[in-house]
N, C-alpha and C positions, 0 to 999 in steps of 0.2 A: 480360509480364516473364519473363524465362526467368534462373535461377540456376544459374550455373557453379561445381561446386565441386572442388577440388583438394585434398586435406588429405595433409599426413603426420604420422605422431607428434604428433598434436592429443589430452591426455590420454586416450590408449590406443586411439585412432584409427591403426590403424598404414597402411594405404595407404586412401583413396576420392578414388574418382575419379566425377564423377556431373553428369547435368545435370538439372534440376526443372523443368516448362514450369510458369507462372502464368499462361497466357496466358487473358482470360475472353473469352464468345463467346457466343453465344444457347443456348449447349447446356453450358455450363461457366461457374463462378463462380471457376474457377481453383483451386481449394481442393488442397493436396496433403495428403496422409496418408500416414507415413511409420510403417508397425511393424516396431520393434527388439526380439527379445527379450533380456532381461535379460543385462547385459553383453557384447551386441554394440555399441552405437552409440549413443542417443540421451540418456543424459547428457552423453556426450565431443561432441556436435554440439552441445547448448546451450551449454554452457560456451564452447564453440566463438563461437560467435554472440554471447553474452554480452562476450565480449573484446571483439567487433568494436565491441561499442554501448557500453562504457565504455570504450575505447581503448588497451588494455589488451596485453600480449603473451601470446601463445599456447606453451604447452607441455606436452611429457612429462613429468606429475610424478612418476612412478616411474624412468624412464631419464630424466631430465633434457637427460644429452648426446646426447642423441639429437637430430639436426637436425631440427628442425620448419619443415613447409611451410603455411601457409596462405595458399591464395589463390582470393578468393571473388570472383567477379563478378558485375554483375547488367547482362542486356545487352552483355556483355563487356566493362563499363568494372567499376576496381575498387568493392567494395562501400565504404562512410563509415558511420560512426557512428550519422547521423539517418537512415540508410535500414532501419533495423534495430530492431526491439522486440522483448524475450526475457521473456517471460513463462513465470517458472520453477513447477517444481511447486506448491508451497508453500514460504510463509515466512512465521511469522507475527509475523516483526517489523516483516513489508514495510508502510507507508504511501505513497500516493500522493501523491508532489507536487505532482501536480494539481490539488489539492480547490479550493482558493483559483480558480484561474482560469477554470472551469468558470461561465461567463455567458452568459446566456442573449439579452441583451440590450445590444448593446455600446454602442450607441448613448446607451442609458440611461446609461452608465456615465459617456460622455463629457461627455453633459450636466451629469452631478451634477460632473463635475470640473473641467469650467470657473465653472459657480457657488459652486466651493470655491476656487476658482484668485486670482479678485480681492481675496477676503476674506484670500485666507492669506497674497497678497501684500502687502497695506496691514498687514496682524496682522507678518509679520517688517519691515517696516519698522519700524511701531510699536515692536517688543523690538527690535530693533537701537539704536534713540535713547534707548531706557528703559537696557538694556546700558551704554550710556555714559556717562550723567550717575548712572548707580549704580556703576559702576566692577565688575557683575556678571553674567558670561556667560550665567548660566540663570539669569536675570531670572522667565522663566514661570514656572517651579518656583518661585521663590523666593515670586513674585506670591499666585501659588496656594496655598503652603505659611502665609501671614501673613494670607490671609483665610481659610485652610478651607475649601477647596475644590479639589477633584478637577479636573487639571490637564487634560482633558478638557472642562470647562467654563470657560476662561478666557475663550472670545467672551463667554459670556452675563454672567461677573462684570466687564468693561469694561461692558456695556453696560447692567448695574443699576448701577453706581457710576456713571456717567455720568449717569445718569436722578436722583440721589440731589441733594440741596441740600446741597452739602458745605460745611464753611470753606476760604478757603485756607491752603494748605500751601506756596507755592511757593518759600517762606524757607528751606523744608529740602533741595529740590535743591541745592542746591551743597552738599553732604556727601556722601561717598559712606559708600556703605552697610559696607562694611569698618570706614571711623573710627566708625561709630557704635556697628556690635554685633561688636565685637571679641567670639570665643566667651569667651576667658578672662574677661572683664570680666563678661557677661554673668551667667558660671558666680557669680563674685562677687557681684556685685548679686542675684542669688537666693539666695545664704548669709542665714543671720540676722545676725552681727554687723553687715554693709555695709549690710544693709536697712534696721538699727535706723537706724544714723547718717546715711542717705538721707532717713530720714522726721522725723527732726530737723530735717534742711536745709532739705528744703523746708517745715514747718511755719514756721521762722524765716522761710525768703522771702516764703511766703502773709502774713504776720502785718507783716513791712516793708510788701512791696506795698501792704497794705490801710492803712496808715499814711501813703502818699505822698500828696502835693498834685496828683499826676497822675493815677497810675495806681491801680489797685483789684483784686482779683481778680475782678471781673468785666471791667476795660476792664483789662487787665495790657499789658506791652509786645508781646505777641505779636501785640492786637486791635489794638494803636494801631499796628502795621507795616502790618496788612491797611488802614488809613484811608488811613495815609500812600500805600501802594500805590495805595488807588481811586483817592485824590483826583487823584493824581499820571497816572493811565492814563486819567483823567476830562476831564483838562483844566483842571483849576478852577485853580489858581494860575494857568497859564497865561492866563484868561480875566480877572485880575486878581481875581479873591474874595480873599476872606480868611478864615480861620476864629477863634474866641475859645476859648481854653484857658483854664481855670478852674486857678488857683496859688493854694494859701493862699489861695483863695476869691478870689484878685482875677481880673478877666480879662485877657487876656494877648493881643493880636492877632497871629495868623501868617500872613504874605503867600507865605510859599514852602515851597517842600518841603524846601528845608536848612533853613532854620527851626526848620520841623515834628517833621523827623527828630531835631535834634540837641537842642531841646529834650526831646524824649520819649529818645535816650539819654543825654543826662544826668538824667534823672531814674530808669532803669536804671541808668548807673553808684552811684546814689546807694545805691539799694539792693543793690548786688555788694559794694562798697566799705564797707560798714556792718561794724564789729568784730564785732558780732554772727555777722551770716552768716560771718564769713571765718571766725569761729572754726572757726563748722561746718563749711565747706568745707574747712578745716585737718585736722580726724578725716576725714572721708571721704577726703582727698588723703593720709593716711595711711596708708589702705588701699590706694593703687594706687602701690607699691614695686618691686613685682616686674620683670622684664624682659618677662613679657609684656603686662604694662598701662602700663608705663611711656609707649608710644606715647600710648595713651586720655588718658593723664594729663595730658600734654601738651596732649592735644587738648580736655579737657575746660576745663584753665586758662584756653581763651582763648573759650571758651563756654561758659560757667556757664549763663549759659540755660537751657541744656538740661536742665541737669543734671536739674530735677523732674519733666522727661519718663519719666524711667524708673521712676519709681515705679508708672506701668501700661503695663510693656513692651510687651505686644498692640499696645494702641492705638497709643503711638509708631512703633512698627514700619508701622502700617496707615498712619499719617498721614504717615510717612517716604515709603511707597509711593503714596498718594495725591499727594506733593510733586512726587517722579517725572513722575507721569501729567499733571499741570496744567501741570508745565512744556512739555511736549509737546502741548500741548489743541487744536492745529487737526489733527495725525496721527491724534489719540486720537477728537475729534469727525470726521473724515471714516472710521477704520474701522468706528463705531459704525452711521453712516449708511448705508454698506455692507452689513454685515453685518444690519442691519431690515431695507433691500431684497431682500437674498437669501435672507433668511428662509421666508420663505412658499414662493420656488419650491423652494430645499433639501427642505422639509419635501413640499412634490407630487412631486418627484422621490425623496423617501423612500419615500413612500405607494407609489407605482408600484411602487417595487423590491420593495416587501413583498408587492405582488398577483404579482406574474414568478412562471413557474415556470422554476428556472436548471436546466440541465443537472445540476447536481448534485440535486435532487431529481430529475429527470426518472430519473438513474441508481438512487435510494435507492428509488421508486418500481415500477421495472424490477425491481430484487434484491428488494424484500415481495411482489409480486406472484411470481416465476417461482420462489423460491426456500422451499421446505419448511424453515426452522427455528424455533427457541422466540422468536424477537425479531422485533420491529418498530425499524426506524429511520427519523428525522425528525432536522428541523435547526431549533436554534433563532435564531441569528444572522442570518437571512437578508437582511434589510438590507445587513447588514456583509460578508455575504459575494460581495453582487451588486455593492458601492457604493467601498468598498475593499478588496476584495482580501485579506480574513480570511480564516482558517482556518475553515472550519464548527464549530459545538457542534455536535457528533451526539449524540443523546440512542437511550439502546439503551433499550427497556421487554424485557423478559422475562416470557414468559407461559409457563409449564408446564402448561398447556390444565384447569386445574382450577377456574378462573373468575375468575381472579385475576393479576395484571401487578404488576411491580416494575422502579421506573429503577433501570437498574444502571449503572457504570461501566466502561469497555473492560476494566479490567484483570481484573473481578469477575466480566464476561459470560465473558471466557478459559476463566478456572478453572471454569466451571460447563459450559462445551460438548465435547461426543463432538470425537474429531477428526476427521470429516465435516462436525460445524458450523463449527469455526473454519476450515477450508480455506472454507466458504460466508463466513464474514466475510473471508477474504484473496482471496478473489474479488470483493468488492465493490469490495476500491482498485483490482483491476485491472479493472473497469468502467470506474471513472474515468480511469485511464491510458488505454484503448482510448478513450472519450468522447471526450477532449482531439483526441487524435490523428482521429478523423472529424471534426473542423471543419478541419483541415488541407484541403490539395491534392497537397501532395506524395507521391509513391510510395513505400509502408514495408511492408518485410516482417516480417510478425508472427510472431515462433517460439514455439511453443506447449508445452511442456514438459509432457505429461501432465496436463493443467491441471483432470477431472475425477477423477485418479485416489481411492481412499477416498470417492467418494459413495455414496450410496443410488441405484435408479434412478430415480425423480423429483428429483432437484437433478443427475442425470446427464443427464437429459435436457432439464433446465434450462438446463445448458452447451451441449447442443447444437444446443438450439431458440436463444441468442442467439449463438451460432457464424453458425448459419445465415441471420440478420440481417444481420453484421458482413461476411460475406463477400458480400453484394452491394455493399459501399461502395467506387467504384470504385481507389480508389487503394492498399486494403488486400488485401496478399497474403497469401493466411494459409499458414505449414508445422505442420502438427498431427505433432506428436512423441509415439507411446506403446509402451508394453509392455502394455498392456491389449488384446488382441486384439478382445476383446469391442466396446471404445470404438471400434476401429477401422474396427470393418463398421460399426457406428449411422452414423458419420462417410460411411462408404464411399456407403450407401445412404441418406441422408437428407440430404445437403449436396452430396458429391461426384455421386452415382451413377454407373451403369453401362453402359447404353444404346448411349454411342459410344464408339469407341476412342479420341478424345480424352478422355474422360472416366478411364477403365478406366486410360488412363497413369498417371493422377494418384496412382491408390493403389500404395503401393510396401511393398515387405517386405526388410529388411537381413540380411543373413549376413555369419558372420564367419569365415573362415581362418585361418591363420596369418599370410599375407603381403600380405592386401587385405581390406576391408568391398565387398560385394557388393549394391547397389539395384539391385532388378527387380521387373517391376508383378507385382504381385498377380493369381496364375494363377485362382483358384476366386471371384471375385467375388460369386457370389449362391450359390446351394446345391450343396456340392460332389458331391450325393449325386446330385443331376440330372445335372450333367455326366457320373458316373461310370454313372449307368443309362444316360444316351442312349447311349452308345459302348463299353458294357461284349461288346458281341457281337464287335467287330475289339480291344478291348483288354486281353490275358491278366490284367492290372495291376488296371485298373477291378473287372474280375469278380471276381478274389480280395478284393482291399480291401472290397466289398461285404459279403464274408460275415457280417462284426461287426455291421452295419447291418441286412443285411435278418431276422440272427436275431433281432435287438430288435423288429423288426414281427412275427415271428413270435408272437414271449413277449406282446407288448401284443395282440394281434388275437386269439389263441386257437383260430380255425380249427374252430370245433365242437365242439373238446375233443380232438383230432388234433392229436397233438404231435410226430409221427413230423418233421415237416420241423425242428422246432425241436431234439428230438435228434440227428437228422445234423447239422445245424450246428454246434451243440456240440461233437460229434465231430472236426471240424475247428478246432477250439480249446482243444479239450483232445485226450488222449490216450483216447481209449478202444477196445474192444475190433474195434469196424467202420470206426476212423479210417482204416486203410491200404486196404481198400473201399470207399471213395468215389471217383467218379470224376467228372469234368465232366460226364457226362448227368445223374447227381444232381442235381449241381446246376442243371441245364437247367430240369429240370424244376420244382425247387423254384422258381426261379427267374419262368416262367413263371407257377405258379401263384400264386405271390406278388404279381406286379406283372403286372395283369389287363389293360394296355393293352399288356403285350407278350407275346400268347397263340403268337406265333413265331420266340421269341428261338431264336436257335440258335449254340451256342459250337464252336470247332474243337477238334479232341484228343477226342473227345466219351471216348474207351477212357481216357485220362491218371488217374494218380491225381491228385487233388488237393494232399495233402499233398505230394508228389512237387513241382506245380508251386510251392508254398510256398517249397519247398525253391531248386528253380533259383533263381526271383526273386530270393531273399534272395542267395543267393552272386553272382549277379549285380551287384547293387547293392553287397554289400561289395566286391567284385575293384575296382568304378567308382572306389567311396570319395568319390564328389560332395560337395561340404559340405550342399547344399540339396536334397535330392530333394524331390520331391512327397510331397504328405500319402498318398497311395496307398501308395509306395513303404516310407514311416515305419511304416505299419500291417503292409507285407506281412511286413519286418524282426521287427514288434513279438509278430509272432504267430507267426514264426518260431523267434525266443527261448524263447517260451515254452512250443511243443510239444518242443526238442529239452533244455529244462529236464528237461520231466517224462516224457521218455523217460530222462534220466540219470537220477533221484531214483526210477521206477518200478524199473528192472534192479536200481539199487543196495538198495532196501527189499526187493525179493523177496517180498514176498507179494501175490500177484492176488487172493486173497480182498480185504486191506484197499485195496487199491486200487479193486475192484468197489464195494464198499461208500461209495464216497463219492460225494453225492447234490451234492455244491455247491460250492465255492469247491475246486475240486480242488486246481491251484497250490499256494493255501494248505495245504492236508490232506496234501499229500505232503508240502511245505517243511518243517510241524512234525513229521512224522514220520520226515525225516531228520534231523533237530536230535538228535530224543530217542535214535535209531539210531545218530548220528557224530557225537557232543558235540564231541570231541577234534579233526576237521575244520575247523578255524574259518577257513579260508582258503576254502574250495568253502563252506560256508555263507555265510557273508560273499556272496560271488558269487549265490549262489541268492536270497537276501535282495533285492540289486538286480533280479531277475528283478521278485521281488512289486511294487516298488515302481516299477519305467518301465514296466512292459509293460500292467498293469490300463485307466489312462486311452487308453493306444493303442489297446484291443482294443475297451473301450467304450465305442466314441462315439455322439453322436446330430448333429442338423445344428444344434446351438447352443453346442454347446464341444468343438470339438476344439482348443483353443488348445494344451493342454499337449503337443500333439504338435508342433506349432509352435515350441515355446519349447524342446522337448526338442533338444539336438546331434543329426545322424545321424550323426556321429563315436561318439558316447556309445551309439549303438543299434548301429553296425558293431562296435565293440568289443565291447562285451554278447554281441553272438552270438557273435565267435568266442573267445572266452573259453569260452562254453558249448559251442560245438564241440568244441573242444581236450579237456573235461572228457570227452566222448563217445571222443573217440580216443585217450585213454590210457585208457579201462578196459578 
């Protein structure tokens, strides 16, 4: 995959122009590495990137009107949305949407869901028919809410109440559930005054009942409907029987179900109709005046019946619901028998899910293992998370290594971790998000935003030991975005490498101008010090730039206790009394006995002064004014600065005694003894001040951080000198 990019006034991107090969190969995993130093380029390219993958428009937020160009290709068709992953530095609000679909087993998944599929179909038919003969949409809830029970559990309460030896109720379907529990009415009926006159009423009905020639309160009109029902869905009148009813002790023969029925309600109307009750039913119907019971009231005039029902709401209510479900009894009997059938395999296909290990552990298992923090993390849902499509419990334990663990809460573990650790826990969801996307096929470019910057270096090398994973998966292009120079070589040579020039392309370094950002590979790939020894003999540049280097082998080695080479070099980086007598054969020599594999180096100029040649190079390279020179060139500058500092700061103090006298940090020792000399100077000290502070890191380097020479402008270092210049030609 090769990425074309074109950018203008892209949040302070002011021109690039660049092309990135991700092309992989038996010698490359495609990997690019891309180091910007600080406010050149690699936040303004994420953001960049970031547009592209929420869809998003691009611009200059400080010049706004600035016309902005973005146009990215990949293989020279334009870049889309889903070709693009921006993983930013840190965010630690960020959560992965992923977590839920992260399944290790899809298959599993399908199965469970066709054996939920038959049941959940027959289960909404079922509340579809219950819905309608209750006249109530969330029938489930309701269902659920009148037996107590967690609406999560409705198969299993169908399918104990089914299993149950109930009465029938199916005299209360045709009510719907509104006429009967009107809230208002209800709200009354739990009052004391309504409850008194409720429990009147029906003590009077109970007390007729038990007085009638028919009915009793044990065979009342409700048990003598359920007869009438059997007999009637039995057959028996039909087959010519007959039954004897006992009246006033006579017997009574009934050949049919109008009969039956009408005899038994007229022996109900007898007791409705009785002074007695009406009285009472007269106070009770007293209390229902209002406009919002007034419906109930109505409704209740023409069904007294009921009315004793509600002396034990619960029940009514269950029995009301029961009424429902019997009217419905072959829907309700065939989901029941379904849902036993699929019982068993549901619960093996749970079992299963529970032994899986889903990508989401495989990830939370990768991050406890690779990653150095106070926590462990584990999931507890996991069923729910393989089966439908939950969000995991993550459970954090916290361990402060003193023998002792505490679950904590996301929010709790926050406030308790370094900000090295919470970048390790915003690093987990972007596990997950990388996960998802390696079950893909399609081709996505991963933008990587400094994504180790603030670790330790084991949880740095953590990122880049699963870097180095991720980028053999074929379809994943990864661009590593940092300012961490450091991060950039571990990348360089432990993912990328060096080896071939296809390789060597891949690592790039950005500069900035005024009028364009500038990507070009990375010159010094492995040890800049070897490059600058092997070719220091044809390279004036090489050999100077060395000096800082090979006088720190001097200082560390000791030489027998012959320190004559280490002060001539010194000489050459500070000012002292033999600096203008050094000449290149010094250093030849030095040079040779230094690095003992090269007992024949031999430099041109051998007569040249040294500082002399300091001098050309520097003015050399500022006349150039290049934005990026080489790290050689940065040094020759950097030490250029600093000897014509403290040739100013030496003339101006005037004493060679206290100049003689200083054993160490010269720079420093002159700088504060011009301070104390020329307080009132605050403009040249100010200036000499920048000396102490760019020029230290330039001079002393070693082959594991020269970054801040990297990071430093050579604008910022061509100015510096001739600022300092100038101070020399007007004295």
């Amino acid at each position: 995959m090769k990425l074309k990019l074109e950018l203008a006034n892209c949040y302070g991107i002011n021109q690039l122009s660049k092309e990135l090969d991700f092309t992989k190969s038996a010698i490359s995993n495609g990997v690019n590495s891309l180091y910007a130093p600080n406010g050149t380029l690699k936040t303004s390219l994420a953001k960049t990137f970031k547009d592209v993958e929420t869809g998003s428009p691009t611009k200059d937020l400080i010049f706004p009107e600035r016309v902005t160009n973005r146009d990215i290709k990949i293989d020279n068709v334009d870049i889309t949305s889903d070709q693009v992953l921006v993983i930013d530095s840190y965010n630690e609000s960020y959560t992965s949407q992923q977590v839920s679909t992260l399944l290790v087993n899809d298959a599993l998944k399908q199965q469970y869901e066709a054996a939920l599929k038959e049941v959940d179909d027959k289960r909404n038919t079922l509340l579809k028919a219950l819905a309608k003969v209750s006249g109530k949409r969330d029938i489930a809830t309701l269902i659920c809410e009148v037996f107590a029970k967690p609406e999560k559990s409705l198969l299993e309460l169908f399918t104990d109440l089914w299993q149950q030896n109930l009465p029938d109720n199916t005299r209360l379907y045709e009510f719907k559930y509104a006429e009967l529990f009107n809230p208002k009415v209800i709200d009354l009926i739990c009052s004391g005054d309504f409850n008194q006159e409720l429990a009147e009423y029906v003590d009077t009905y109970d007390k007729l009942i038990q007085e009638s020639s028919v009915l009793s309160k044990v065979f009342n009109h409700q048990k003598a409907g359920v007869v009438s029902k059997s007999l009637t869905e039995t057959g028996f009148f039909s087959a010519s029987h007959s039954v004897n009813i006992s009246v006033d002790g006579e017997k009574r023969e009934v050949t049919s179900k109008e009969d039956l029925n009408q005899l038994l309600q007229d022996e109900q109307d007898k007791v409705l109709q009785s002074p007695e009750l009406k009285e009472k039913f007269s106070r009770v119907d007293g209390k229902l005046k209002t406009k919002d019971t007034q419906a109930f009231r109505d409704f209740i005039a023409e069904h007294q019946e009921l009315l004793p029902e509600y002396q034990n709401l619960a029940e009514f209510k269950q029995n009301v619901m029961l009424g429902y479900l019997q009217s419905q009894q072959a829907v309700w009997e065939d989901l029941v028998a379904t849902y036993k059938q699929n019982q068993e395999l549901v619960g093996n296909i749970v079992y299963q899910a529970q032994q899986q290990k889903t990508t989401w552990e495989t990830v939370v298992e990768t991050f406890n293992k690779r990653f150095k923090v106070p926590f462990k993390l584990s999931v507890d849902n996991q069923d729910e998370v393989i089966l439908n499509g939950a969000a995991p419990a993550i459970n954090f334990e916290f361990d402060d290594g003193r023998g002792e663990s505490e679950q904590v809460s996301q929010s709790g573990l926050i406030a308790a971790l370094s900000q090295g650790e919470k970048r390790a826990l915003y690093i987990l969801n972007v596990l997950f998000e990388i996960e998802i996307r390696r079950q893909g096929t399609q081709p996505i470019l991963i933008v990587i935003d400094d994504i180790a910057d603030s670790f330790d270096y084991k949880n740095k090398y953590a990122i880049v030991e699963y870097l180095h994973d991720i980028a053999k998966v074929p379809h994943f292009n990864l661009l590593l975005l940092t300012h961490n120079f450091d991060f950039h070589r571990i990348i360089g040579s432990r993912i990328i490498g060096s080896k071939s020039q296809e390789a060597r392309n891949k690592r790039t370094i950005a500069t900035k101008t005024v009028e364009r950002i500038e990507v070009n590979t990375e010159k010094y790939q492995n040890d800049v010090f070897t490059a600058w020894k092997r070719n220091m003999h044809n390279n004036e540049a090489f050999m100077i730039a060395s000096i800082p280097f090979v006088r720190n082998l001097t200082e560390y080695c000791g030489f027998n206790g012959d320190n004559s080479h280490y002060e001539k070099l010194t000489s050459l980086l500070h000012l002292k009394p033999n600096s203008l007598d050094l000449r290149v054969s010094d250093l030849q020599v030095i040079y040779r006995d230094i690095f003992k594999d090269k007992p024949d180096l031999t430099f041109r100029n051998a007569d040249a002064i040294i500082i002399d040649k300091i001098f050309e190079q520097s003015e050399s390279l500022v006349r150039a004014a290049h934005e990026s020179p080489e790290l050689e060139c940065k040094v020759i500058v950097a030490m250029a600065i600093r000897l014509k500092a403290e040739q100013f700061m030496i003339a101006k103090i005037a004493n060679q005694t206290f100049v003689n006298g200083i054993n160490s940090n010269q720079t420093r020792e002159l700088f504060d003894k011009y301070v104390e000399q020329f307080q009132t100077e605050v403009d040249t000290i100010s200036l000499l001040d920048q000396v102490n502070l760019m020029t230290p890191e330039n001079i002393h380097l070693n082959s594991f951080m020269y970054e801040p020479i990297l990071d430093m402008s050579a604008h910022s270092l061509y100015q510096l000198y001739a600022d300092i210049k100038q101070l020399l030609d007007t004295e």
